[in-house]
C-alpha positions as CSV (number, residue, x, y, z in Angstrom):
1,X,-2.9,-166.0,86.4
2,X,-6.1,-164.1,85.8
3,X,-9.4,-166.2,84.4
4,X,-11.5,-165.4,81.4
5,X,-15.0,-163.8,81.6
6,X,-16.5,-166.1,79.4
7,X,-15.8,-169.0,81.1
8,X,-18.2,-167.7,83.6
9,X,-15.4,-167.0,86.3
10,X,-15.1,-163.8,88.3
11,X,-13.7,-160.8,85.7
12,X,-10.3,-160.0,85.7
13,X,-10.8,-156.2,87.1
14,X,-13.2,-157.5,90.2
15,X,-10.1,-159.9,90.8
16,X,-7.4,-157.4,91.1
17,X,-9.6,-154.8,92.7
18,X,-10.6,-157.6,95.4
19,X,-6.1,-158.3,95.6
20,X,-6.2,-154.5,96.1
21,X,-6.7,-153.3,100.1
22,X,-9.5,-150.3,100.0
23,X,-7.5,-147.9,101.2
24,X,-4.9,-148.4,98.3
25,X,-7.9,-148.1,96.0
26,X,-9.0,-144.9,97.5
27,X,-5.0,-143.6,96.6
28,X,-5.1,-145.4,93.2
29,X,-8.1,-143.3,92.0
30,X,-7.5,-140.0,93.1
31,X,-4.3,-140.4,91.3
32,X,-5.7,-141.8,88.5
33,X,-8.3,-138.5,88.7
34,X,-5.4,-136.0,89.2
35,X,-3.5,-137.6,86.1
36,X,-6.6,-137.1,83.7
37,X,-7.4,-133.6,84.8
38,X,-3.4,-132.6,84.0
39,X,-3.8,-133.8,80.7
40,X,-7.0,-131.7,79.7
41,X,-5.5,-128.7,81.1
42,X,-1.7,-129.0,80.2
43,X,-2.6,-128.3,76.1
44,X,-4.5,-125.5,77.2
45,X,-1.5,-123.5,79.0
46,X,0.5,-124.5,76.7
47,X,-2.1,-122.7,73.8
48,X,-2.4,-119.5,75.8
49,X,2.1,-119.3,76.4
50,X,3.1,-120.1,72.4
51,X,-0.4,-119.2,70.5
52,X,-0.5,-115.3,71.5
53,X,-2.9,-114.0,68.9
54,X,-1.9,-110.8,67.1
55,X,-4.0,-107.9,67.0
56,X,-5.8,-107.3,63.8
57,X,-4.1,-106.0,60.8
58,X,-6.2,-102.8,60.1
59,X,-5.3,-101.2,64.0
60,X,-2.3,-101.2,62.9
61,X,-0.3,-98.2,61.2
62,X,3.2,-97.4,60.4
63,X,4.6,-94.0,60.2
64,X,7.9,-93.1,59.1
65,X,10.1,-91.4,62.1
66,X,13.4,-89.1,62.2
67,X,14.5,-91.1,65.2
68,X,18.0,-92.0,64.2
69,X,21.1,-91.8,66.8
70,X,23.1,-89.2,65.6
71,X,26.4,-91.0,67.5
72,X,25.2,-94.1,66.5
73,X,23.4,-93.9,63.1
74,X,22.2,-97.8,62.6
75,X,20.1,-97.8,65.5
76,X,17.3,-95.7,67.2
77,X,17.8,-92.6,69.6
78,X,16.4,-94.0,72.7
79,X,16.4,-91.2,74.6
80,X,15.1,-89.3,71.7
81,X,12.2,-92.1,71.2
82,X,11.2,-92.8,74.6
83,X,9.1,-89.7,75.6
84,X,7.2,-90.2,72.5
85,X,6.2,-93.5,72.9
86,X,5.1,-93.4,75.9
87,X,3.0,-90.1,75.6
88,X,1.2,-92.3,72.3
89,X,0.6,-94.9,74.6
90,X,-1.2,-92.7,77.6
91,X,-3.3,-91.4,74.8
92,X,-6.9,-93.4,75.6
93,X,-7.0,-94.4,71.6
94,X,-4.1,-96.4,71.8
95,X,-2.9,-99.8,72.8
96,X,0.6,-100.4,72.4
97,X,3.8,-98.0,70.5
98,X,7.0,-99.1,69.3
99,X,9.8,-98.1,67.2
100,X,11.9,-100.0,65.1
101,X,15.5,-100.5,65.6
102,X,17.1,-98.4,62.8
103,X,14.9,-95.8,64.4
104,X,13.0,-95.1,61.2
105,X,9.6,-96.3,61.6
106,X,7.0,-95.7,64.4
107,X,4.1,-99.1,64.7
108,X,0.8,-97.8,66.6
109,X,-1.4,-100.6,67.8
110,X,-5.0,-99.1,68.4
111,X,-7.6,-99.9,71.1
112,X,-10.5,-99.9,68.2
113,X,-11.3,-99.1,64.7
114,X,-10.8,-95.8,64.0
115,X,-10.2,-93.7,60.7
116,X,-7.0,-93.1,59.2
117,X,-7.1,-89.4,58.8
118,X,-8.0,-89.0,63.1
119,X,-5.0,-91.7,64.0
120,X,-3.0,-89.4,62.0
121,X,-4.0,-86.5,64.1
122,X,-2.8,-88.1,66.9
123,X,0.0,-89.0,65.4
124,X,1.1,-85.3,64.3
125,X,0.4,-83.9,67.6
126,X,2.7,-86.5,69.5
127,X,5.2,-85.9,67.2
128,X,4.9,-82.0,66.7
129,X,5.1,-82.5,62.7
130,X,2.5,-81.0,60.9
131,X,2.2,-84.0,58.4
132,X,3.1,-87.8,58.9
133,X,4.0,-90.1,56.4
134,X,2.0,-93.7,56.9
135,X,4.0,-96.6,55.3
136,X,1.6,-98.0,52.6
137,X,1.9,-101.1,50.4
138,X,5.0,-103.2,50.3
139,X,6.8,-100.5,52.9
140,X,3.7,-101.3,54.8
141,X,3.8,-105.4,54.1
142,X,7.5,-105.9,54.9
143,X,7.4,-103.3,58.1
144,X,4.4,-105.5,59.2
145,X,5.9,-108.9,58.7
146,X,8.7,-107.9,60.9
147,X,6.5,-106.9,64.0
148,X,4.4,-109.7,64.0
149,X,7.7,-112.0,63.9
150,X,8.9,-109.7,66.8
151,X,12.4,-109.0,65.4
152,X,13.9,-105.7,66.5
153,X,11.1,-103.7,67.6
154,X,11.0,-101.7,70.9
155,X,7.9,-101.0,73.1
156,X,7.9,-97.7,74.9
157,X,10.4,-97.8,77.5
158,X,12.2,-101.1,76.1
159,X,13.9,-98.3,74.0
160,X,16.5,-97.9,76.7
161,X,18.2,-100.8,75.2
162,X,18.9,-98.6,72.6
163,X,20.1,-96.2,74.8
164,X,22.7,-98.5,76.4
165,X,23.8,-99.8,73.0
166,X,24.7,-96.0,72.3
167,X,26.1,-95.9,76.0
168,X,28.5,-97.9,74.6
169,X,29.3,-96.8,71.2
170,X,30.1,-93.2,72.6
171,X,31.8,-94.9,75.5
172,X,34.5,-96.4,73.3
173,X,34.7,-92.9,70.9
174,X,35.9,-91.1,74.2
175,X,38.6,-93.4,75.1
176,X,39.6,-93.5,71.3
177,X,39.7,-89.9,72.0
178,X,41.5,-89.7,75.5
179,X,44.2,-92.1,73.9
180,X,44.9,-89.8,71.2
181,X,45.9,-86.8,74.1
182,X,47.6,-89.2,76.6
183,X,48.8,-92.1,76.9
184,X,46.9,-95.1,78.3
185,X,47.1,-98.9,78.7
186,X,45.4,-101.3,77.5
187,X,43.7,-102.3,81.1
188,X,43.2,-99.1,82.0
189,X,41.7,-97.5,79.1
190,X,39.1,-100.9,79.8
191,X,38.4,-99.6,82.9
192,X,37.9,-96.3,81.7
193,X,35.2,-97.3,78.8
194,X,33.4,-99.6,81.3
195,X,32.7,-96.6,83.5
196,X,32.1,-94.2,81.2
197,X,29.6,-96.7,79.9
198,X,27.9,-96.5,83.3
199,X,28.0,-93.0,83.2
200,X,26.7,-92.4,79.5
201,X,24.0,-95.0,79.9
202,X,22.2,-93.5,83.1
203,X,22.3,-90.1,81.6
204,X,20.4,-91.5,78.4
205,X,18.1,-93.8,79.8
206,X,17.4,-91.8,83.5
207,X,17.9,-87.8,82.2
208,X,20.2,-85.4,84.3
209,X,22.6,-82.3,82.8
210,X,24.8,-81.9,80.2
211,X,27.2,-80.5,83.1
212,X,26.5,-83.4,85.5
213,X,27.3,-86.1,83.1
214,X,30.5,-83.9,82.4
215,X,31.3,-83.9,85.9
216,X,30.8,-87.6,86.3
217,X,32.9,-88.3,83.5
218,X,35.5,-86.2,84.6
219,X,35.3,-88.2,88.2
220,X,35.8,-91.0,86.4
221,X,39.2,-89.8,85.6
222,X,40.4,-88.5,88.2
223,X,40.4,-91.7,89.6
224,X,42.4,-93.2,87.0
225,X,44.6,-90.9,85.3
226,X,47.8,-89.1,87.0
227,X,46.8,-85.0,87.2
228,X,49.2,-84.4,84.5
229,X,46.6,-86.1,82.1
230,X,44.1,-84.6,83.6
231,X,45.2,-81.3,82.5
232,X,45.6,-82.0,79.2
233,X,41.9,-83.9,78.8
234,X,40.6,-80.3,80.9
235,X,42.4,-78.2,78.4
236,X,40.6,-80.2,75.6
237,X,37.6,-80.1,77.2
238,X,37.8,-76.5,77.0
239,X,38.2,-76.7,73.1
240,X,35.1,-78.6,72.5
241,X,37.3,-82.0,71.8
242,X,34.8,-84.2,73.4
243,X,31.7,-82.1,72.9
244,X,30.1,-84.6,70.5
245,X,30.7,-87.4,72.9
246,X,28.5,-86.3,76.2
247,X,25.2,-84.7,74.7
């Protein structure tokens, strides 16, 4: 169909330009234009979404931390945690402040360079100890290689995770407790543990009384226990049975 060049006829892209009407080839290059610029920039977006750089090894330190649950002693005390880091993280020295999941270990991510024995200052005063211990050498390399993989480490107020994991530990303890005093089916002591849940989690991760979360729990029954029960879960009450449950 289309002639050769070198046989002196017209070339083959003058001959499919001159089949092409010139407003088709107005279309046909602005696509062809829009086409090339999404491929320089599409490698680029994708470099700033997967490629996040790290900051650099020596801003940051790890401290030991006596952050534990006490109700739930292989994770973190989020409610415990939270105020912490996000005081560290007002402070203008610092950039970022997380805790680890057991709830052992505190990572500090600083603005700038800074010597060890002033972050530490920073550190004590946050944390009202009067000395700090900083992880050091393979404590340090294996606490490190697990925040820059990003596997189980909290950032200020992502700590109420924690606190909602707890939420539920001590929701189930209560209704293993309840269902020791009374009796209680299956579906209802469900219902119960998915409200006390509720109730647990908004006192650990939004604050309020010991006595309020009391009187929420106790609402919670009321609305699904005969008044018989009721009695005999306000008479344990009274004997400390479920203090340990609704700190």
């Amino acid at each position: 169909m289309f002639m050769n060049c070198a046989n002196g006829s017209k070339p083959v892209a003058a001959d499919v330009r001159r089949r092409i009407p010139r407003h088709d080839r107005t279309l046909l290059r602005l696509l062809i234009s829009a086409a090339a610029i999404s491929a320089a920039l599409l490698p680029s977006v994708a470099l700033a979404s997967e490629n996040k750089i790290p900051p650099a090894k020596d801003r940051i330190n790890f401290y030991q931390a006596q952050l534990v649950c006490p109700a739930a002693p292989l994770i973190g005390c989020g409610s415990a945690a939270k105020p912490i880091l996000l005081e560290l993280e007002r402070d203008p020295h610092v950039s970022e402040a997380w805790l680890n999941r057991p709830g052992t270990n505190i990572a500090v991510v600083w603005k700038e360079r800074m010597a060890s024995r002033n972050r530490a200052k920073i550190i004590q005063a946050v944390l009202s100890e009067p000395k700090v211990h900083e992880l050091k050498g393979a404590a340090r390399a294996q606490a490190f290689q697990t925040f820059l993989a990003g596997r189980d480490w909290y950032r200020g107020a992502d700590v109420d995770r924690l606190s909602e994991e707890e939420a539920v530990i001590n929701a189930a303890k209560l209704v293993r407790k309840i269902r020791e005093l009374i009796s209680v089916t299956d579906e209802k002591a469900k219902t119960l543990q998915h409200e006390f849940t509720a109730v647990l989690a908004r006192k650990l991760t939004q604050g309020g009384s010991r006595e309020e979360t009391e009187l929420a729990l106790m609402k919670v029954c009321q609305q699904h226990l005969e008044e018989k029960d009721i009695a005999i879960l306000h008479e344990a009450h009274q004997s400390g049975a479920f203090s340990h449950l609704t700190r």
